[in-house]
C-alpha positions as CSV (number, residue, x, y, z in Angstrom):
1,X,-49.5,-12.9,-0.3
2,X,-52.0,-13.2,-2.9
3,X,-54.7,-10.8,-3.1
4,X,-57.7,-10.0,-5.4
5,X,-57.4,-6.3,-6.9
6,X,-59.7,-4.6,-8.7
7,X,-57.5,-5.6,-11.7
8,X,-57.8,-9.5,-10.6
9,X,-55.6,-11.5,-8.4
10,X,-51.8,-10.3,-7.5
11,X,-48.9,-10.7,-5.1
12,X,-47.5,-8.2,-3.1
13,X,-44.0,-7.9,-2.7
14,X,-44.0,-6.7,0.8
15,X,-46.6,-7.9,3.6
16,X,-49.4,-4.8,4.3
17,X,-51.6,-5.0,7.6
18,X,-49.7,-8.5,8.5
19,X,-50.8,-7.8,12.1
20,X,-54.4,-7.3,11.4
21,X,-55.1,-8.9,8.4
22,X,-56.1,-8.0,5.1
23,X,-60.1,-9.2,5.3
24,X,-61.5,-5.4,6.1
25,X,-58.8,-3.8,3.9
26,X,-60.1,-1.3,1.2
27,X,-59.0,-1.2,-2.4
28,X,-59.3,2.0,-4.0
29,X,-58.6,2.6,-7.9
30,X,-56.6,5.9,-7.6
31,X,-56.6,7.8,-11.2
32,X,-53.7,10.9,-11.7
33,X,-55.9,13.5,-11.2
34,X,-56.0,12.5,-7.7
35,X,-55.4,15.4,-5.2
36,X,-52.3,14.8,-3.0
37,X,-54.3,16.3,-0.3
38,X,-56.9,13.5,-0.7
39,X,-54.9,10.6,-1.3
40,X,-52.7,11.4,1.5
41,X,-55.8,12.3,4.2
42,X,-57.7,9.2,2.8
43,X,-54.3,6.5,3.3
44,X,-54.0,8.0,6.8
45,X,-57.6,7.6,7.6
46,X,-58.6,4.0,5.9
47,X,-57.2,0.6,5.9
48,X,-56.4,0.8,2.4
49,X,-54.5,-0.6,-0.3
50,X,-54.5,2.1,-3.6
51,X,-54.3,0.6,-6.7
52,X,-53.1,3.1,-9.7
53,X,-55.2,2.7,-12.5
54,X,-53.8,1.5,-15.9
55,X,-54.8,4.3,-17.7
56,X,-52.3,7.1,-15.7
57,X,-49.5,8.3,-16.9
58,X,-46.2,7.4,-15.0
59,X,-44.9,10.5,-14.9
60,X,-47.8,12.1,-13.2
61,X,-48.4,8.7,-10.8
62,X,-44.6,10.2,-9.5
63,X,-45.4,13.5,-9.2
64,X,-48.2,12.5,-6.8
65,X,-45.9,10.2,-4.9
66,X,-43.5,12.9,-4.4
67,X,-46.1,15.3,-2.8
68,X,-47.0,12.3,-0.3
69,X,-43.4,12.0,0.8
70,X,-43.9,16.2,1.4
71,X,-46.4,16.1,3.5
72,X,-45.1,12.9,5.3
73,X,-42.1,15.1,6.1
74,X,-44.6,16.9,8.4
75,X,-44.8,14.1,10.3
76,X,-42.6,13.8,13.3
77,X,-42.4,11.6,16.7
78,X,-42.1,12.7,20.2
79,X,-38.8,11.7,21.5
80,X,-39.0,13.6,24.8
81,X,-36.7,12.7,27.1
82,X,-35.5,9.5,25.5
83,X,-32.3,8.1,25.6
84,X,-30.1,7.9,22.3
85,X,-30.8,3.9,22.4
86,X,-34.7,4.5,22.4
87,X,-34.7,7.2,20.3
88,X,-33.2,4.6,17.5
89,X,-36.1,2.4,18.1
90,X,-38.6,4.5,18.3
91,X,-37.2,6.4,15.0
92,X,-36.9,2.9,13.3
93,X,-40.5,2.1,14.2
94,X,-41.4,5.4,12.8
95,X,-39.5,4.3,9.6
96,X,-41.6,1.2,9.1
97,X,-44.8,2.9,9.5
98,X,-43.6,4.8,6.7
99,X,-42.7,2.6,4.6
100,X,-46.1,0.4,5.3
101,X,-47.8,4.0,4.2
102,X,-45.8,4.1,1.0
103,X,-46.3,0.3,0.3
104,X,-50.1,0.6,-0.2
105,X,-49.8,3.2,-3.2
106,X,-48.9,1.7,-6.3
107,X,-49.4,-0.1,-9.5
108,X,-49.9,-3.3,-11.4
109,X,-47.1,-5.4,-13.1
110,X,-47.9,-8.2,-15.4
111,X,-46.4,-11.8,-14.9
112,X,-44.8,-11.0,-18.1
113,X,-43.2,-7.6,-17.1
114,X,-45.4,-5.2,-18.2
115,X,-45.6,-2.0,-16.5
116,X,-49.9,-1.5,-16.3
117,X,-49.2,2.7,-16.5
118,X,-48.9,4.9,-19.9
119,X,-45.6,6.1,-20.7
120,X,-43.4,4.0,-18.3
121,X,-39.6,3.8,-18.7
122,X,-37.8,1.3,-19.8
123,X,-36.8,-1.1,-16.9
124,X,-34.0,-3.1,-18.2
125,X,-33.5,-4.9,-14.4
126,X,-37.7,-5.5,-14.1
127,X,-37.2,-9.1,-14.1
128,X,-34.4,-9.6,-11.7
129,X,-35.3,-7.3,-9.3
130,X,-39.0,-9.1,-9.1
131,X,-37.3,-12.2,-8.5
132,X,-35.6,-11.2,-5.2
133,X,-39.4,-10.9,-4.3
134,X,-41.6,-13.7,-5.6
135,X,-39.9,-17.3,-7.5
136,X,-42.5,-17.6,-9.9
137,X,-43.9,-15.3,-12.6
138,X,-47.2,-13.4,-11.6
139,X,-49.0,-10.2,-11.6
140,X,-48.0,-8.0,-8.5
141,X,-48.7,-5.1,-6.9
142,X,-45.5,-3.2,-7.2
143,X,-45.8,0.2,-4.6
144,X,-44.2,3.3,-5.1
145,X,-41.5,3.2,-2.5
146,X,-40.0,-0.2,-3.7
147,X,-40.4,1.4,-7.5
148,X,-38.7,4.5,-6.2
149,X,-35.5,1.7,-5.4
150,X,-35.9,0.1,-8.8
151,X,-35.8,3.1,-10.9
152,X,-32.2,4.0,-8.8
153,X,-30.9,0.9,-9.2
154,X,-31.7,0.4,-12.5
155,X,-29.7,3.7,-13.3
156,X,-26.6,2.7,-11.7
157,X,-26.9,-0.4,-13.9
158,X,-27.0,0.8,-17.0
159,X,-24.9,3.6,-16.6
160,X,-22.8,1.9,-13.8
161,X,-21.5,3.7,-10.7
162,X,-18.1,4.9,-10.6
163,X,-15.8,3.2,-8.0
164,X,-13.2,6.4,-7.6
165,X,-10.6,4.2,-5.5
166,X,-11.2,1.4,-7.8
167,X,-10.8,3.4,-10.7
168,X,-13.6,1.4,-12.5
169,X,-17.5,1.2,-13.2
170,X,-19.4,-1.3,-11.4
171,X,-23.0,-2.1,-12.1
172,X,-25.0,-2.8,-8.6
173,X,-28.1,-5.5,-9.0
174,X,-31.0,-4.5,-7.8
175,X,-31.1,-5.3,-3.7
176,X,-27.3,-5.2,-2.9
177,X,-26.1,-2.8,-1.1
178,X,-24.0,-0.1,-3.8
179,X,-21.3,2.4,-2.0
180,X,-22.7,5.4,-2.8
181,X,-20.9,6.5,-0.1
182,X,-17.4,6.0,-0.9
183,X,-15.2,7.7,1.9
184,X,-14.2,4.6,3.7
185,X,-13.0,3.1,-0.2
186,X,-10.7,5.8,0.0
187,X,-9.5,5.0,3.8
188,X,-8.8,1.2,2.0
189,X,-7.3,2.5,-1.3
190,X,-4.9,4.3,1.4
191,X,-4.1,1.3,3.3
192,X,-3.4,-0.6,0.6
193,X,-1.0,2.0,-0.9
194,X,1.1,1.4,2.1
195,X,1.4,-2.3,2.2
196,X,2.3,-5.6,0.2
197,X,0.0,-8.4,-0.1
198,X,-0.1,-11.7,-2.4
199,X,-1.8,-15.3,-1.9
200,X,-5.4,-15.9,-1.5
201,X,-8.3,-13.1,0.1
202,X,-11.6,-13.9,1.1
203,X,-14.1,-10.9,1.0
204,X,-16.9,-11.7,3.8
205,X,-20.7,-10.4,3.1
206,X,-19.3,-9.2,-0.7
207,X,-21.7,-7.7,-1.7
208,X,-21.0,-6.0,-4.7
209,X,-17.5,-7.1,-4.8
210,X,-15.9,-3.8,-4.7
211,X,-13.3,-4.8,-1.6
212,X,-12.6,-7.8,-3.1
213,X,-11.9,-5.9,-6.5
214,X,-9.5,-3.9,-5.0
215,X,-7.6,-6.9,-3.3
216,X,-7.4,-8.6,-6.5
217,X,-5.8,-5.3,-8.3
218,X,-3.4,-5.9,-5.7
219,X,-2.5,-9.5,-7.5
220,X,-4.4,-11.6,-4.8
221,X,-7.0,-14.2,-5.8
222,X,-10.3,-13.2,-4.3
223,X,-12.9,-15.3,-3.5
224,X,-16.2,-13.9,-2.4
225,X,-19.1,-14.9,0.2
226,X,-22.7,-13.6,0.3
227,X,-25.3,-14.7,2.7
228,X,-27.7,-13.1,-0.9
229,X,-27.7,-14.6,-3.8
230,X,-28.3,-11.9,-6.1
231,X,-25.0,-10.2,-4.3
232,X,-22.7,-13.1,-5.3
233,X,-24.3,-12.9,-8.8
234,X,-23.7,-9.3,-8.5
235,X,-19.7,-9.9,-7.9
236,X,-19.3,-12.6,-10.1
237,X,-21.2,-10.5,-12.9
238,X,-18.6,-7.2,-12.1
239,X,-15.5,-9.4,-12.3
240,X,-15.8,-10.7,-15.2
241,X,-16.7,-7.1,-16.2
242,X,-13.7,-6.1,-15.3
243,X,-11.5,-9.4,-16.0
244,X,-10.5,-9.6,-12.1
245,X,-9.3,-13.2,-10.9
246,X,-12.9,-13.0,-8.2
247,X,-15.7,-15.7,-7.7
248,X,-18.5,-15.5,-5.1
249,X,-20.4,-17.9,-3.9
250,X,-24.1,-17.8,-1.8
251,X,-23.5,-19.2,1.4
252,X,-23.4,-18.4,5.3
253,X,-20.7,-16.7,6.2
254,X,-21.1,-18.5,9.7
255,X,-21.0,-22.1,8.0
256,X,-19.0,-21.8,4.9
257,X,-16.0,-24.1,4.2
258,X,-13.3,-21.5,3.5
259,X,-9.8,-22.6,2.1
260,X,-6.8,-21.3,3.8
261,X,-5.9,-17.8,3.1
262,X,-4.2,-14.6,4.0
263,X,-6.6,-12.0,3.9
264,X,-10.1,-11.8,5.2
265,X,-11.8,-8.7,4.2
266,X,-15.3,-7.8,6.0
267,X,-17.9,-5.0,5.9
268,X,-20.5,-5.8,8.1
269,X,-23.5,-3.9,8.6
270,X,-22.4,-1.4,11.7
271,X,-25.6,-1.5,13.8
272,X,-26.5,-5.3,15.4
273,X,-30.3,-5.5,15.4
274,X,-33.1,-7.3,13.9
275,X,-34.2,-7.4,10.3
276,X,-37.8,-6.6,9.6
277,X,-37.5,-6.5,6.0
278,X,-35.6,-8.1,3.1
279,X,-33.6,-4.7,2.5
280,X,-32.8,-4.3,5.7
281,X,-29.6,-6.8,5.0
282,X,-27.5,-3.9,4.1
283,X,-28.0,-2.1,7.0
284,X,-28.6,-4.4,10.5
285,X,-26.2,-7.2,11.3
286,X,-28.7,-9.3,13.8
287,X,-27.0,-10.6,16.8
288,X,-23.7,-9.8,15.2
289,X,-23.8,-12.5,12.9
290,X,-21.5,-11.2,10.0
291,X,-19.2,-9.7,12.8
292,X,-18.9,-12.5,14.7
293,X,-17.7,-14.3,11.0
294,X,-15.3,-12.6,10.1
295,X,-13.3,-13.2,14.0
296,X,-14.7,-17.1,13.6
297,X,-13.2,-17.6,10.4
298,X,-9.9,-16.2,11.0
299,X,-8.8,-19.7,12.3
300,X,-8.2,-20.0,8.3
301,X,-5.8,-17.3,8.6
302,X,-2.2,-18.3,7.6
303,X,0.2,-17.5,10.3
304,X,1.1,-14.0,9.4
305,X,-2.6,-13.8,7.6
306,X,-4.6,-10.8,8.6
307,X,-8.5,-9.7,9.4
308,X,-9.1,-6.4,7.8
309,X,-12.3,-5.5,9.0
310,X,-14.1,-2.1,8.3
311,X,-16.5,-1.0,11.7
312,X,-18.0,2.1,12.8
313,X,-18.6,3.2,17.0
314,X,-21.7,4.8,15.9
315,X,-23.5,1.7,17.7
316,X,-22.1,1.9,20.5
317,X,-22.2,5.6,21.1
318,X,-26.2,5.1,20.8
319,X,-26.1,1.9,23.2
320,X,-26.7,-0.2,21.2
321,X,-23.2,-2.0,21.2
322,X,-20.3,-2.4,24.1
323,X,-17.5,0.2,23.6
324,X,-14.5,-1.6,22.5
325,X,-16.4,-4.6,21.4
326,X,-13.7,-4.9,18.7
327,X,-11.0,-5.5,21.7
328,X,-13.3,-8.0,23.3
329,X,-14.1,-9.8,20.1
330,X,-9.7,-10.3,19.3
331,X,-9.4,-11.0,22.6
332,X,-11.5,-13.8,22.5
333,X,-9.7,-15.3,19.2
334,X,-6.4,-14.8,20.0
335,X,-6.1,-11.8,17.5
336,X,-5.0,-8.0,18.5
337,X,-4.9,-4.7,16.4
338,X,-1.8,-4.1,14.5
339,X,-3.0,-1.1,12.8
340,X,-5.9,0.9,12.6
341,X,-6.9,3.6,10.3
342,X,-10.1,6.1,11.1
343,X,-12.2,8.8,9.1
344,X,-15.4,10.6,10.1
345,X,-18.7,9.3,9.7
346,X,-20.1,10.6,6.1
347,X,-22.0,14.0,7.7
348,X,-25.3,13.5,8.0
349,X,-27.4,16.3,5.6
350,X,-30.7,15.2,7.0
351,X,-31.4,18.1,9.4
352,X,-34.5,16.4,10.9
353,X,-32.9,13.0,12.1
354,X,-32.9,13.0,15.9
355,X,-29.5,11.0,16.1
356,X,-27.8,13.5,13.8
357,X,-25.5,14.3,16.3
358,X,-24.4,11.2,17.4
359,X,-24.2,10.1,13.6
360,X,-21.5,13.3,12.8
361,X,-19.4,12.8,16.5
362,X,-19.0,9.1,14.9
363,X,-15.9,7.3,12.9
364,X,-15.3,5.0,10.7
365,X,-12.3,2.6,11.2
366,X,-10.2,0.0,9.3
367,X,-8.9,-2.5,11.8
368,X,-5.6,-4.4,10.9
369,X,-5.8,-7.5,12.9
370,X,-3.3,-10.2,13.1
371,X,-2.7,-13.5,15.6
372,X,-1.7,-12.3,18.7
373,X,1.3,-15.1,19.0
């Protein structure tokens, strides 16, 4: 949406007041010697948009950001009585109103790149990482939370992120879902220890490739499907990196023409509801879609070909998901569990999350799933 600032017309990256429109919105020009205390009473109060003045220093813009993520802490909703199911939605709605709060505080970016602050850092993913958001060049309105991402990302791809059960750097483009969290790498490095594989793997929803990476350290020949471009892009990029015999492609993993094969690897996103946002992808598999894949495309299994399939039961211990929806889903394809493999959901540090306890009873499992002749 196009929008004219106090600095002239601009894009936003992600939709602000899309309910209500944006005719009675304010625009405030917000200098560094802003008071938290203000900024943050003012945002809560007005229908505002607050545009960060040219003239203020980046470092001190952050420092003011960080001081409104402080007192948003403060901020907490009133489960009640609620089940675990209704707690998730209501602490998911209360996630989007933050990030609408933190998406109206931020600053100008050129169409040619340039960050409109003194003393920025250097940005080597700017342009990519604009381009998941907008197709052609213009000025935007770039707010602090989505900068908060870039600055993260950008770091893992210039210094890369070490993949310990991969035993190599990969460098994560900006939107794709990175494994930070690498516990369930091990569970596969451990799997794979035990067994012998050779032929052809697909790696469903690649994402940064890493699964696929590993397969093809094995000796397989990966190839690679991404319902997101810039996470094909982002495998392709880290094989050749890393000289591994692994091509993506962008396609739906519902409609793609796969060759035969005998490995499909997949790690959907563990919780099946609606995407509000572009980022969300990583995290919410609508309707199952991704899940329901990998079990569709296993018709290109050879005969002794196998589904790996990486899921968590944190879902379904939430209500959100049928226990043993795994079962129902081989059932339903002619496939059973040969083997499965389990670790404990990472534990959850955040003290403050109302599922938190659901999150740390939960697992993590590698199915091993074969025809069921």
């Amino acid at each position: 949406m196009l929008v004219k600032s106090p600095f002239g017309p601009v894009k936003l990256l992600t939709p602000l007041f899309s309910s209500s429109g944006l005719e009675d919105a304010q625009f405030f020009q917000v200098v560094d010697t802003i008071r938290a205390n203000d900024l943050f009473r003012r945002m809560r109060r007005e229908k505002s948009i607050e545009f960060i003045v040219p003239e203020a220093q980046h470092s001190k813009v952050v420092a003011i950001y960080k001081n409104l993520k402080y007192k948003w802490k403060k901020i907490h909703p009133n489960y009640g009585d609620k089940s675990p199911k209704e707690i998730f939605h209501l602490y998911r709605r209360f996630k989007q109103d933050r990030n609408h709060f933190f998406g109206r505080f931020g600053f100008i970016i050129s169409e040619n790149y340039q960050i409109k602050l003194k003393y920025p850092p250097d940005v080597s993913i700017m342009p990519s990482a604009i381009r998941t958001f907008i197709d052609e060049p213009h000025s935007v309105f770039m707010p602090m939370n989505l900068w908060e991402g870039i600055l993260s990302t950008n770091e893992w791809n210039s210094k890369g992120l070490v993949i310990e059960a991969l035993e190599e750097t990969i460098h994560p483009l900006y939107g794709v879902w990175s494994p930070t969290n690498q516990e369930f790498l091990g569970l596969f490095k451990k799997y794979l220890d035990g067994v012998e594989l050779q032929g052809t793997a697909i790696d469903l929803g690649c994402g940064t490739g890493v699964l696929g990476f590993m397969l093809a350290k094995k000796g397989m020949q990966v190839f690679g499907v991404d319902s997101l471009f810039q996470a094909a892009k982002c495998t392709n990029l880290n094989a050749q990196k890393l000289e591994l015999d692994v091509n993506a492609v962008h396609d739906d993993a519902n409609k793609v023409d796969l060759p035969m094969c005998d490995v499909i690897v997949c790690n959907p996103p563990w919780i099946p509801v609606s995407k509000k946002t572009a980022l969300d992808s990583g995290v919410y598999d609508p309707d199952e879609s991704l899940l329901k894949a990998a079990f569709m495309q296993t018709k290109k299994l050879n005969a002794k070909g196998k589904l790996l399939l990486f899921y968590s039961n944190f879902a379904s211990k939430i209500g959100l998901q049928k226990e043993n929806r795994i079962e129902e889903l081989c059932q339903s394809h002619q496939m059973k569990i040969a083997n499965r493999l389990e670790l404990p959901f990472p534990y959850t540090t955040d003290t403050d999350h109302p599922l938190k306890k659901f999150k740390d009873s939960s697992h993590i499992y590698l199915y091993e799933i074969i025809r069921d002749l």
